[in-house]
PLY file of the C-alpha trace (Angstrom):
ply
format ascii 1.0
element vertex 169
property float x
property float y
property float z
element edge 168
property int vertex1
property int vertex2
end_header
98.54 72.11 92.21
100.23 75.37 93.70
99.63 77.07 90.90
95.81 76.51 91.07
95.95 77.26 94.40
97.91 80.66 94.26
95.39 81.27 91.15
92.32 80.74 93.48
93.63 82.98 95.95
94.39 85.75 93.58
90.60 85.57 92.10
89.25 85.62 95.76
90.73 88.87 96.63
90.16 90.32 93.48
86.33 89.26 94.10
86.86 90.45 97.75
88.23 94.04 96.37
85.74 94.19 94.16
82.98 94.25 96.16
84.77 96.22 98.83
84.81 99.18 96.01
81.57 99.07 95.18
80.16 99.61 98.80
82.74 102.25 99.64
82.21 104.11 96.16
79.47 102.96 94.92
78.91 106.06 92.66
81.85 106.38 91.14
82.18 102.47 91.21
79.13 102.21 88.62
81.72 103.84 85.82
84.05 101.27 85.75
83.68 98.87 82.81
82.87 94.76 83.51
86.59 94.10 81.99
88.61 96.50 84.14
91.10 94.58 85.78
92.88 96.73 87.78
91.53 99.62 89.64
93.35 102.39 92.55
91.23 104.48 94.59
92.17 107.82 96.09
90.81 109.54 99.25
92.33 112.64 98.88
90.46 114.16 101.77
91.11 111.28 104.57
95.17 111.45 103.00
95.42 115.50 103.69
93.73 115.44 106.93
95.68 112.00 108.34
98.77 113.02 110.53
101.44 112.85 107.92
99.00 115.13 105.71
98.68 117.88 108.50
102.46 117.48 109.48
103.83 118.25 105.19
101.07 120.44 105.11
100.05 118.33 102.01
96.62 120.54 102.19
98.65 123.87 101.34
100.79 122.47 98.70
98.32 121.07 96.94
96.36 124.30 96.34
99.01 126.11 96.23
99.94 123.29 92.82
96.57 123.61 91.43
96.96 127.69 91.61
100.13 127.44 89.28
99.20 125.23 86.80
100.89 122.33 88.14
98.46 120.32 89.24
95.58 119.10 87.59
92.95 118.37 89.62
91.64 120.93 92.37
92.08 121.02 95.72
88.08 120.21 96.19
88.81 116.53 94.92
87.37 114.69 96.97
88.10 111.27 95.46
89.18 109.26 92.61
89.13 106.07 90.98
91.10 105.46 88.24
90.50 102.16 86.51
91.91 99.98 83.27
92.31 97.02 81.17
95.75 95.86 81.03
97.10 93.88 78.82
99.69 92.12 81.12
101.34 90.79 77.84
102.81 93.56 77.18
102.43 95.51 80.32
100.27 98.26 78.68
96.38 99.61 79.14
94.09 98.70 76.72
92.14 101.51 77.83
92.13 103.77 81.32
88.55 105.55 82.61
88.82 108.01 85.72
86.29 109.22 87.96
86.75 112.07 90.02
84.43 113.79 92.84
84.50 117.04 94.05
82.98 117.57 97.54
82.20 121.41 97.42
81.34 123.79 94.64
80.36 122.71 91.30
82.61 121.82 88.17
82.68 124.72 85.05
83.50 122.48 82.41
84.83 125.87 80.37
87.15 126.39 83.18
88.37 122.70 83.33
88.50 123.39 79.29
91.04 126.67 80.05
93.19 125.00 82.49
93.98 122.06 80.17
93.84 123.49 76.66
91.17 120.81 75.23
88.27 120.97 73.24
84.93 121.92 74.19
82.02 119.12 72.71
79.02 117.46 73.76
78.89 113.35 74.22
75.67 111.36 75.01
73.80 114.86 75.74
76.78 115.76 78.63
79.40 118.02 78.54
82.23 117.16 77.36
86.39 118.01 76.75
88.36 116.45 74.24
92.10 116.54 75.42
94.91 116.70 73.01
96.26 113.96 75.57
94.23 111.13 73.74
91.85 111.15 76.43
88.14 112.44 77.10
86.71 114.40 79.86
82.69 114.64 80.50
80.71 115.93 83.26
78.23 113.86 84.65
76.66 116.12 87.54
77.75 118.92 89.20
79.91 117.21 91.13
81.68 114.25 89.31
83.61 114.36 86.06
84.75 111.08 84.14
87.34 110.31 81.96
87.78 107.77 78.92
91.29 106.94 76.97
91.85 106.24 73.79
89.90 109.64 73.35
87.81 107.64 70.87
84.34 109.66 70.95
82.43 106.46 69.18
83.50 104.05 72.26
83.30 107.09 74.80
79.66 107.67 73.79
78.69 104.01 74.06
80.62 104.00 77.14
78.94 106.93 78.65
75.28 105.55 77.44
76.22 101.77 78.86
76.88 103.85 82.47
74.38 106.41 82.41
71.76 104.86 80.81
71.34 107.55 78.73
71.30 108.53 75.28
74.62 108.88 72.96
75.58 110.88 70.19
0 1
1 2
2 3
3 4
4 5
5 6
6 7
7 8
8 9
9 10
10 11
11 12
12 13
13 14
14 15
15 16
16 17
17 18
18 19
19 20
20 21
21 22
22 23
23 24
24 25
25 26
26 27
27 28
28 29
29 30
30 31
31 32
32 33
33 34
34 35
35 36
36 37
37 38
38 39
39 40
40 41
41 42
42 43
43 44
44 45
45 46
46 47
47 48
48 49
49 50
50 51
51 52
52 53
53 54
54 55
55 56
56 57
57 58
58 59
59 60
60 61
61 62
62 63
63 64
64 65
65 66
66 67
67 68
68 69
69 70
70 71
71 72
72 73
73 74
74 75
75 76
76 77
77 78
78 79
79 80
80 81
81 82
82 83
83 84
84 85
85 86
86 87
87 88
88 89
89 90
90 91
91 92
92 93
93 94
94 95
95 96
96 97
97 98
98 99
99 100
100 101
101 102
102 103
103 104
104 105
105 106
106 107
107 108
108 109
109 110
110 111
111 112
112 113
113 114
114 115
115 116
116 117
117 118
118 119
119 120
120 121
121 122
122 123
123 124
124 125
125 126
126 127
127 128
128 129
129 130
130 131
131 132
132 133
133 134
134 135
135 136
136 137
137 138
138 139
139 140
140 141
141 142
142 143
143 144
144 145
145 146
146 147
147 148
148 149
149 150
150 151
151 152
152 153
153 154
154 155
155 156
156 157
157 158
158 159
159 160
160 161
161 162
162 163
163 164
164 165
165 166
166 167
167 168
């Protein structure tokens, strides 16, 4: 009987999460696959400007990491979501898809392709980067970029049409 119990309570607050995610980020919410079952969101903004932020001038650093190469994503991140399928078996992801928002400027996909040394493509009509990291990178507007591991271009397409309701290559 506990063990039903402490199994009810898990499902409630991931039902409770879930829909906590999709009203707080509810556009980058909408790329995250039906069988994701774990998910960690990052407001990079509200973390740089809280008081520890301001105090290790996290702000600073962080460009300052993004200027030398050693970090990936730029200092105009305004949030992401990273989300996968684990198989808690064997305590490894199935697959992982990313979503990350910029709040100012506008993403140059041949940049982001310079920086990180993939391949330049097309997928489902987008823009796309295929990384030699086993992962996929395509722009979805201006301002958002998503990401799909394995860097499978068949299940990234459908992916990306299933999402977008576009059209895939």
């Amino acid at each position: 009987m506990r063990t039903l119990t402490l199994a009810a309570v898990a499902f409630a607050c991931i039902l409770l999460t879930t829909a906590k995610v999709d009203a707080q980020h509810s556009n980058s919410a909408v790329w995250v696959p039906s069988s994701a079952n774990s998910i960690a969101i990052v407001n990079s903004r509200e973390i740089l400007e809280s008081e520890l932020g301001k105090a290790k001038k996290w702000k600073t650093e962080r460009s300052n990491a993004f200027r030398s190469g050693a970090a990936f994503f730029p200092p105009n991140t305004e949030r992401m979501l990273l989300a996968s399928q684990m198989d808690f078996q064997f305590m490894e992801p199935i697959w992982n898809v990313g979503v990350f928002e910029i709040n100012k400027g506008s993403i140059d996909i041949v940049e982001v392709s310079k920086r990180i040394k993939g391949s330049l493509d097309s997928i489902g009509g987008m823009d796309a980067l295929v990384l030699p990291s086993d992962a996929i990178l395509v722009k979805v507007n201006d301002k958002t970029i998503v990401s799909h591991a394995p860097g499978n271009r068949q299940m990234t397409s459908r992916w990306i049409k299933s999402k977008s309701g576009g059209t895939a290559n």
